[in-house]
KEROVEX-470581 format. One record per residue (C-alpha): x, z, y; residue in three letters. Coordinates in steps of 0.2 Angstrom, whole numbers, m for minus. Last residue first. Layout:
# KEROVEX-470581
(rolo (X,Z,Y),ALA);
...
END
This chain:
# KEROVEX-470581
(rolo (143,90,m351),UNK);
(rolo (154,89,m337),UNK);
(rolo (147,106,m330),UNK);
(rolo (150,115,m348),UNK);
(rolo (168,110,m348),UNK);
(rolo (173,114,m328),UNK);
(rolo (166,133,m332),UNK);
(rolo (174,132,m348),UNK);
(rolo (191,129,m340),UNK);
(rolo (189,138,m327),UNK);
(rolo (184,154,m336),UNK);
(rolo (199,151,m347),UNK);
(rolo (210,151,m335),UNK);
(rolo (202,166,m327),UNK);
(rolo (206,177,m345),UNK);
(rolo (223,169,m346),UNK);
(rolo (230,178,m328),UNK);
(rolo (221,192,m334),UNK);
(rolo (207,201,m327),UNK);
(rolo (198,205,m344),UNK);
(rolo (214,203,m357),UNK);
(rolo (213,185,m368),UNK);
(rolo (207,187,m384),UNK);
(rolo (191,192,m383),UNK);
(rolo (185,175,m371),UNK);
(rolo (166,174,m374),UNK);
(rolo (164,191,m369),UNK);
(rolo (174,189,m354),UNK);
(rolo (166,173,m349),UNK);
(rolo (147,180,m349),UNK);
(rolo (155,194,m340),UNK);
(rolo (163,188,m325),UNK);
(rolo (147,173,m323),UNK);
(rolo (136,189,m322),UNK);
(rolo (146,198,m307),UNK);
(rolo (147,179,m299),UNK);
(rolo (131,178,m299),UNK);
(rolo (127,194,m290),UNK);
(rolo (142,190,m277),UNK);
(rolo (132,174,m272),UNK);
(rolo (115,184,m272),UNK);
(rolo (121,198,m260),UNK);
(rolo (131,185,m251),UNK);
(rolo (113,176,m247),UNK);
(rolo (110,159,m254),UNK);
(rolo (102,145,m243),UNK);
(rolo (90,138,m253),UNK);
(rolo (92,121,m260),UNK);
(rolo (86,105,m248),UNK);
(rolo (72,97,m253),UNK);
(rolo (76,78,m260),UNK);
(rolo (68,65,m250),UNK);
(rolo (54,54,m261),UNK);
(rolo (40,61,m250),UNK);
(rolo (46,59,m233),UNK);
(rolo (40,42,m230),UNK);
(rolo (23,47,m235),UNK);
(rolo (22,62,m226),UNK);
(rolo (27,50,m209),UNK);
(rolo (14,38,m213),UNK);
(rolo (2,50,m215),UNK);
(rolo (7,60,m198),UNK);
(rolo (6,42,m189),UNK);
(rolo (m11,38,m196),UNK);
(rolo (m18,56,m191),UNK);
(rolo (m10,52,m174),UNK);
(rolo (m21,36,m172),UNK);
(rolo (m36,42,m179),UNK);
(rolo (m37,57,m164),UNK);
(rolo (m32,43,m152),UNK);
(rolo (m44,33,m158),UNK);
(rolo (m54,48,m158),UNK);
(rolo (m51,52,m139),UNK);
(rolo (m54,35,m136),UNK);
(rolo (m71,36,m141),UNK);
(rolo (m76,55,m133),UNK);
(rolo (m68,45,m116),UNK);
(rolo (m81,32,m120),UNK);
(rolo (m96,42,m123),UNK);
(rolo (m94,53,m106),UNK);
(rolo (m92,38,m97),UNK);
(rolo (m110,32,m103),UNK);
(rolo (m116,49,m103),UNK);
(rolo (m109,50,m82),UNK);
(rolo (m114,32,m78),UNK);
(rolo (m132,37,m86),UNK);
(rolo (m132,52,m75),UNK);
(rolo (m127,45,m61),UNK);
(rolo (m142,32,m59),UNK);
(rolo (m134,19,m47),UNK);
(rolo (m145,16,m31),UNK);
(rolo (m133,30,m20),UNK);
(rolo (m118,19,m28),UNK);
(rolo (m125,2,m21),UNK);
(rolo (m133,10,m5),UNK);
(rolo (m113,14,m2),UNK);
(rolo (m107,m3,m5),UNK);
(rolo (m117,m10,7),UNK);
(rolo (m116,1,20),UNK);
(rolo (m96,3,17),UNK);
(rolo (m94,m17,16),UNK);
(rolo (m103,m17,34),UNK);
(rolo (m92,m6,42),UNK);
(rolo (m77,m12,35),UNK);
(rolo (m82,m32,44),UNK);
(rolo (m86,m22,58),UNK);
(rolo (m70,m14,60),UNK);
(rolo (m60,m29,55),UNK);
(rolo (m67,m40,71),UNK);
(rolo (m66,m24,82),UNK);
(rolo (m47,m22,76),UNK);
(rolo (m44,m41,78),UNK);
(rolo (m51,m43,93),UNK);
(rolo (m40,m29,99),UNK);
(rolo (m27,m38,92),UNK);
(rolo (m31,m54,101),UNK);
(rolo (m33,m46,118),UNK);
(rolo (m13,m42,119),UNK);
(rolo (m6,m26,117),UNK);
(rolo (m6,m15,129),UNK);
(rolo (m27,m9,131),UNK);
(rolo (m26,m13,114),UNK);
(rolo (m14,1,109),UNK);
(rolo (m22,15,122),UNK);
(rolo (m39,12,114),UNK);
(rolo (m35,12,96),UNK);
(rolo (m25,30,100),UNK);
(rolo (m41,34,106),UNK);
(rolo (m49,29,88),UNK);
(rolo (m37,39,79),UNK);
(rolo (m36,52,86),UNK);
(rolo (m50,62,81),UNK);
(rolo (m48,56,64),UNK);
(rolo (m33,64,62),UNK);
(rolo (m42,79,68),UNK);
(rolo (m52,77,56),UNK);
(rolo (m40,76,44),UNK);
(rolo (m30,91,47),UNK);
(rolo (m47,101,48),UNK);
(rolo (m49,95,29),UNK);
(rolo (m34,98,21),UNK);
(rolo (m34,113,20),UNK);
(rolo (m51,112,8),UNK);
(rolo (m58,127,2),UNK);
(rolo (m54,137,17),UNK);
(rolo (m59,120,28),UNK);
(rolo (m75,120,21),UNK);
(rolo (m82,108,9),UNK);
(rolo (m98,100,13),UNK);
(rolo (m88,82,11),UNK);
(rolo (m101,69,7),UNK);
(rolo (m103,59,24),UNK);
(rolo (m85,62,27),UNK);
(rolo (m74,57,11),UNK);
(rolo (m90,42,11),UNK);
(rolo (m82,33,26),UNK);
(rolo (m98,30,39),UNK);
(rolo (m92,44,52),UNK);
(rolo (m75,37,52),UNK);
(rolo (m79,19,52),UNK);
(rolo (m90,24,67),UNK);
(rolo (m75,29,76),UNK);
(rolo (m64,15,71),UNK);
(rolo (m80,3,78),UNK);
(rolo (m80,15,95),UNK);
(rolo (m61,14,97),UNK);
(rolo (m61,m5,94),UNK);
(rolo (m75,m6,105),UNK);
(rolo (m67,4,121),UNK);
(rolo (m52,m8,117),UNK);
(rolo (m63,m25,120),UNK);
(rolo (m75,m19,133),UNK);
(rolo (m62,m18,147),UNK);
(rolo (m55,m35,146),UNK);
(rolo (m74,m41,145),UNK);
(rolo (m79,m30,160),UNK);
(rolo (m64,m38,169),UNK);
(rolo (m68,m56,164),UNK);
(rolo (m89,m52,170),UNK);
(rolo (m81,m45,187),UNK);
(rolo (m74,m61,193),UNK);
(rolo (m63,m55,208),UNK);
(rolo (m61,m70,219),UNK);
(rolo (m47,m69,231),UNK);
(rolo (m40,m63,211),UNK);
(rolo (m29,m45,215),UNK);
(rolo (m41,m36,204),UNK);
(rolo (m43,m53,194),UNK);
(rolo (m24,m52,189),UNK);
(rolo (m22,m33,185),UNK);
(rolo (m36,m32,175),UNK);
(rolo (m30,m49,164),UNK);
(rolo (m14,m38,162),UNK);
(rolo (m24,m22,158),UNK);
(rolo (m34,m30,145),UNK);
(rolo (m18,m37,138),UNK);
(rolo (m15,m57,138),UNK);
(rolo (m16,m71,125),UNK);
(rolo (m35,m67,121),UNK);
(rolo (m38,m75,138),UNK);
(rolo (m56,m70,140),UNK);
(rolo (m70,m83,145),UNK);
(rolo (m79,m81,129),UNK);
(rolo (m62,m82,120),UNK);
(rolo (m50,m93,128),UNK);
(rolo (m35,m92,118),UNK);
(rolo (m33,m108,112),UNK);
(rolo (m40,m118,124),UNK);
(rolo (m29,m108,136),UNK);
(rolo (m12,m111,127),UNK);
(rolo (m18,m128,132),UNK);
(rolo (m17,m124,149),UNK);
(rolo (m4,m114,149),UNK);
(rolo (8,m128,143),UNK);
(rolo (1,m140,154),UNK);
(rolo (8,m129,168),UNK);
(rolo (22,m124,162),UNK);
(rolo (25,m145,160),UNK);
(rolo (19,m150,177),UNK);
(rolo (28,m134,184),UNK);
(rolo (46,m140,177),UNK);
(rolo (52,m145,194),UNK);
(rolo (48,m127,200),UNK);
(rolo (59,m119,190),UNK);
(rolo (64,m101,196),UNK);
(rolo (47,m101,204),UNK);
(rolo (38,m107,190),UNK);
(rolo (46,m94,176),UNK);
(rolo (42,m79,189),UNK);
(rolo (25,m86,189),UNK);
(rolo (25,m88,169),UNK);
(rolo (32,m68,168),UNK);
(rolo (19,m61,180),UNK);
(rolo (3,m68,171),UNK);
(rolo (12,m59,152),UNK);
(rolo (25,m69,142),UNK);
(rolo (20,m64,123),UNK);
(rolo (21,m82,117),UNK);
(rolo (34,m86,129),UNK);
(rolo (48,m75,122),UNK);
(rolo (45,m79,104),UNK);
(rolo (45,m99,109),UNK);
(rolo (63,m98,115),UNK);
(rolo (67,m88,101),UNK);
(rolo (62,m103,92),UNK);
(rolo (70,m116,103),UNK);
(rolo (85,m107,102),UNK);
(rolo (85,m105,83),UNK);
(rolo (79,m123,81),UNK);
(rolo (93,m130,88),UNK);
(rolo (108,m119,83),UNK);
(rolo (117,m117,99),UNK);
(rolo (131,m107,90),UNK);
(rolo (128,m91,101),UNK);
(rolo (110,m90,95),UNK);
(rolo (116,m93,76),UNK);
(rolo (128,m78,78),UNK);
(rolo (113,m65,83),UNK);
(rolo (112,m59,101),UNK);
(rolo (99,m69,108),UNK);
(rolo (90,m64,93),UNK);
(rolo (93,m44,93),UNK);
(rolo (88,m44,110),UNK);
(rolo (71,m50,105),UNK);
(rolo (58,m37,109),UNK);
(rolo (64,m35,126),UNK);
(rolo (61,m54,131),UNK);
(rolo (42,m51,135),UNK);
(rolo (47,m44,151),UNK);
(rolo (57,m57,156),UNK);
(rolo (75,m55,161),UNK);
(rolo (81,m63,147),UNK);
(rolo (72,m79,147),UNK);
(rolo (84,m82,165),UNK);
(rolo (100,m79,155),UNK);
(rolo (95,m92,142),UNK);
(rolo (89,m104,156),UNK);
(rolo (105,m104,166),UNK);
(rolo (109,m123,165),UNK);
(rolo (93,m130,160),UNK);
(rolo (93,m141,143),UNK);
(rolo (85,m125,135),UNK);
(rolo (71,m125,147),UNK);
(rolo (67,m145,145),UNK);
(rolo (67,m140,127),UNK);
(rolo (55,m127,127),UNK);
(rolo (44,m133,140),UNK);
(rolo (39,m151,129),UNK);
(rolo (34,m143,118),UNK);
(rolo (26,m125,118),UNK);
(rolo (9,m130,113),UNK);
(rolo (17,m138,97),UNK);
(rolo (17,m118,91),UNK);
(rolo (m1,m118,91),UNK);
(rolo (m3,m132,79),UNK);
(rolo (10,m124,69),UNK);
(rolo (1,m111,63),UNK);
(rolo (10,m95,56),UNK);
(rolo (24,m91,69),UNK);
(rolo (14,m97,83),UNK);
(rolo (0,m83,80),UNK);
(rolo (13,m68,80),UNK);
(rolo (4,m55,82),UNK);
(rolo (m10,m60,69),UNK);
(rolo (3,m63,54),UNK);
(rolo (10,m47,58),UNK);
(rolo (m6,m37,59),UNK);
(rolo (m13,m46,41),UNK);
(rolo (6,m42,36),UNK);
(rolo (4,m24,38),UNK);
(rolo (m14,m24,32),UNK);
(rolo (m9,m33,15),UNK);
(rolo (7,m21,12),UNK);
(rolo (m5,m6,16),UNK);
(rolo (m20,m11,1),UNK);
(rolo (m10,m11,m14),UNK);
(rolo (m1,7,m10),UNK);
(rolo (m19,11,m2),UNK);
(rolo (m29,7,m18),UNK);
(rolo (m15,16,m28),UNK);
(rolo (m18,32,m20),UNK);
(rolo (m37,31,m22),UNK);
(rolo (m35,28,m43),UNK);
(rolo (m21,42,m47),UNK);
(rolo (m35,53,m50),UNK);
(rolo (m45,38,m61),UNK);
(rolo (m63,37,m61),UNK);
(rolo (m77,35,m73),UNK);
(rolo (m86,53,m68),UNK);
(rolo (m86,59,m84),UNK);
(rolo (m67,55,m86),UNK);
(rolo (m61,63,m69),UNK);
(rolo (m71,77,m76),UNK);
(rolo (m63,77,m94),UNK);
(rolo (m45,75,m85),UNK);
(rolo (m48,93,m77),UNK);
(rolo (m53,100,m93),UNK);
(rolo (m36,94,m101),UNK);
(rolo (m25,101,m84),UNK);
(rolo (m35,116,m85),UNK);
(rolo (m31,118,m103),UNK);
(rolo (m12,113,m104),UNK);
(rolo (m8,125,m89),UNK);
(rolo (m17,139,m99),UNK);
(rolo (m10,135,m114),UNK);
(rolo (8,136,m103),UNK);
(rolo (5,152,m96),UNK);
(rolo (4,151,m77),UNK);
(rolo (m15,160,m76),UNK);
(rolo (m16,165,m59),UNK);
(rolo (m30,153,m56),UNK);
(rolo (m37,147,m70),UNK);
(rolo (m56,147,m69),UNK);
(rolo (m51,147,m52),UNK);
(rolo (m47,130,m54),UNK);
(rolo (m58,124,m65),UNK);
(rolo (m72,128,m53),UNK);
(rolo (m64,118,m40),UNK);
(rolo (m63,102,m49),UNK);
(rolo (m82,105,m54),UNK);
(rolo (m87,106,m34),UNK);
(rolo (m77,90,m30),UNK);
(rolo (m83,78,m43),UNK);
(rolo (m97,75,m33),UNK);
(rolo (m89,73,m15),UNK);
(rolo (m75,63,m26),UNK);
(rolo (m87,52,m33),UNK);
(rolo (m92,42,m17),UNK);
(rolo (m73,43,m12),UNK);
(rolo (m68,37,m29),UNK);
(rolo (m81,23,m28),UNK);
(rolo (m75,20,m10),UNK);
(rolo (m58,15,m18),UNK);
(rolo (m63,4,m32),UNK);
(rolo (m77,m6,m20),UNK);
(rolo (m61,m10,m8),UNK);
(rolo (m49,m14,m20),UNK);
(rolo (m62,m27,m26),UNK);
(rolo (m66,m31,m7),UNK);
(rolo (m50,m35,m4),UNK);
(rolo (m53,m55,m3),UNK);
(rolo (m68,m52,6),UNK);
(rolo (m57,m43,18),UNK);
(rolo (m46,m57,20),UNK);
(rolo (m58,m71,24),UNK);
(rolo (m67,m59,37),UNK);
(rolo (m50,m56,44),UNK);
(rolo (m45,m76,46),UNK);
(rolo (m63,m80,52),UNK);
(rolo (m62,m65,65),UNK);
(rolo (m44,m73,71),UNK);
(rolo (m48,m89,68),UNK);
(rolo (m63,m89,81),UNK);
(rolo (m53,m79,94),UNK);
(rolo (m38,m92,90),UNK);
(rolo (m51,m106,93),UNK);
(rolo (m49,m124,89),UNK);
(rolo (m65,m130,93),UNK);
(rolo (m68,m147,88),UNK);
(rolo (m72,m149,69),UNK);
(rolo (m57,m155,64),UNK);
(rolo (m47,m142,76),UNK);
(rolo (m58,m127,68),UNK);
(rolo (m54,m133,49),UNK);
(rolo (m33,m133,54),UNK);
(rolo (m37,m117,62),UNK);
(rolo (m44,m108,46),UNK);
(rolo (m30,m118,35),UNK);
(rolo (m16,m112,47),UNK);
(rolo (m25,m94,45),UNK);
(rolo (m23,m94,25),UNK);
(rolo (m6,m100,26),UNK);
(rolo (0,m88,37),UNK);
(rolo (m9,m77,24),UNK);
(rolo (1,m82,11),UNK);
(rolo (17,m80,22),UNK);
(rolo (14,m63,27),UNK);
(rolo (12,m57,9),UNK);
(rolo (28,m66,3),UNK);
(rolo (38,m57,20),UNK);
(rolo (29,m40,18),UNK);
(rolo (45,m33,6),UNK);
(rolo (57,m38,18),UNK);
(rolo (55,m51,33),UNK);
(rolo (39,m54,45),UNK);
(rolo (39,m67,52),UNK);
(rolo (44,m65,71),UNK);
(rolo (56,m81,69),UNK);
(rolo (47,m95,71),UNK);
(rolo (41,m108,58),UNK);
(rolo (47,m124,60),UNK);
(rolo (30,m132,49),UNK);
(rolo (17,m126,37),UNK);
END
């Protein structure tokens, strides 16, 4: 991949972002040998490509959704078993009984959480990668040459770009050090940002400000157009821009306007049937006293698919392909693995998974009892401690040891000076023997 532009993505997504790029080079680079390089085409290659590369994640997560509507009931049981009940046995018994059902059912509670941490990076940079096509393939960034350098070597140009709509997402870049400096591929790169979201009104204002460069804008468009030219619908411009331009068209063509129109009422339909398909909804009896979170989510759900609407309405058409294009693809993975789960017998997942967690829990059961041996063993050659004595006991002792020395000392006076000398002496005599 060659002179990528600037809208990469950077941060955490940038790695991700860059081996899809190369995913949908090589997806365009197979359509250009074959004679129809299609972004459209790429686009719905490039997310079918990527799904099926998911599709583990994606088989892990509806499985914990398939098995959550099941699991559900019994999670709910436990807990108003113990509900009330803040004791710490009680605490360590639900949460024990509670892991023997995620157990039984073969499925982790931290499992659907970490399909989405894995899952968002990839999705996020799936969009990026798709927004910003030039950035990614750099057969569709040679479009923009010769324009862009005939542009920059016009007096006034930078100022000019400015003032285009689709220059409001790149202040930041016109402003940046490197810009100032002239750096070459900078300019041209920011150059290129600009013009790959320039919408119909943007290239006319760019022709009249420049009409000796028309033969170039013009061949510029027109291969941008074999691009993007997807069943007669320029995937480079909104729905409402290419709306706008056939309204006011001395020949309205109303099969482009039903296209434009189509695309985002499909992406909210195909999010809306996602929704309806997914397995949290198709299983989910539970009523929204049992499950808060449940009115939440629909609505959530609700507003999802219009929210899809208004975006691809805006954005341009390729999204919206993309989201359509995605949609599907999801729809038909759920089907598929959905009739898989509902063909599995769950009972014999459930003793199977049953007999493994009762394994594992005597390996952990041996595994302790090896640590406790070991740890008697090591210990049995350490001297116990001696008692503690009590002053009672230590001032009995001494009681007796005042007599035994007083009878065998007659000659010295009990209490004397002499009389504890001698108790020293012999005391310190019959220890060093």
């Amino acid at each position: 991949m060659t002179g990528l532009i600037l809208t990469q993505t950077s941060g955490i997504l940038k790695p991700v972002a860059i081996i899809l790029g190369y995913i949908m080079e090589g997806i365009f680079w197979v359509l250009d040998k074959v004679g129809i390089p299609n972004i459209g085409l790429a686009i719905i290659l490039f997310t079918l490509v990527v799904y099926l590369l998911m599709m583990p994640l994606t088989i892990k997560q509806q499985k914990f959704s398939k098995f959550s509507a099941k699991m559900n009931p019994e999670l709910q049981a436990i807990q108003k078993k113990y509900q009330g009940k803040n004791d710490n046995d009680s605490m360590m018994k639900m949460q024990n009984e509670t892991r023997e059902i995620y157990a039984k059912y073969g499925v982790n509670p931290t499992g659907s959480c970490l399909q989405l941490l894995i899952q968002m990076p990839i999705l996020f940079a799936l969009y990026r990668v798709i927004y910003s096509i030039p950035a990614y393939v750099a057969k569709v960034k040679e479009a923009f040459f010769p324009l862009v350098d005939s542009l920059i070597a016009k007096s006034g140009s930078s100022e000019f770009i400015q003032t285009l709509t689709s220059a409001a997402g790149f202040s930041k870049q016109f402003k940046s050090d490197e810009y100032a400096a002239g750096t070459v591929e900078y300019v041209q790169n920011t150059y290129i940002d600009v013009l790959n979201r320039a919408s119909n009104a943007d290239w006319t204002a760019l022709t009249e400000k420049y009409p000796e460069l028309s033969g170039e804008i013009t061949a510029t468009l027109d291969q941008l157009g074999t691009y993007n030219n997807f069943l007669g619908l320029n995937i480079g411009y909104s729905p409402w821009d290419t709306i706008k331009m056939e309204w006011v068209a001395d020949e309205r063509n109303w099969l482009i306007i039903i296209g434009a129109v189509a695309i985002p009422l499909l992406s909210a339909f195909t999010q809306w049937l996602n929704v309806k398909l997914s397995p949290a909804q198709t299983n989910n009896n539970a009523t929204p006293e049992e499950n808060p979170m449940m009115a939440s989510m629909k609505t959530m759900n609700t507003i999802m698919p219009l929210m899809s609407a208004f975006f691809c309405f805006t954005l341009p058409a390729g999204m919206g392909l993309y989201w359509v294009a995605g949609a599907v693809i999801r729809m038909i993975q759920m089907i598929a693995i959905n009739k898989y789960f509902d063909s599995v017998d769950l009972d014999a997942v459930i003793a199977k998974n049953t007999e493994k967690y009762r394994e594992k829990m005597k390996r952990q059961g041996a595994l302790v009892e090896g640590i406790n041996e070991r740890a008697k063993n090591s210990t049995r050659n350490v001297q116990p401690k001696a008692p503690v004595k009590t002053a009672e006991q230590k001032q009995e002792e001494m009681k007796k040891a005042t007599e035994y020395y007083n009878k065998t000392n007659k000659n010295a006076k009990p209490g004397s000076l002499a009389a504890k000398a001698n108790m020293v002496k012999q005391y310190n005599e019959k220890n060093n023997k």
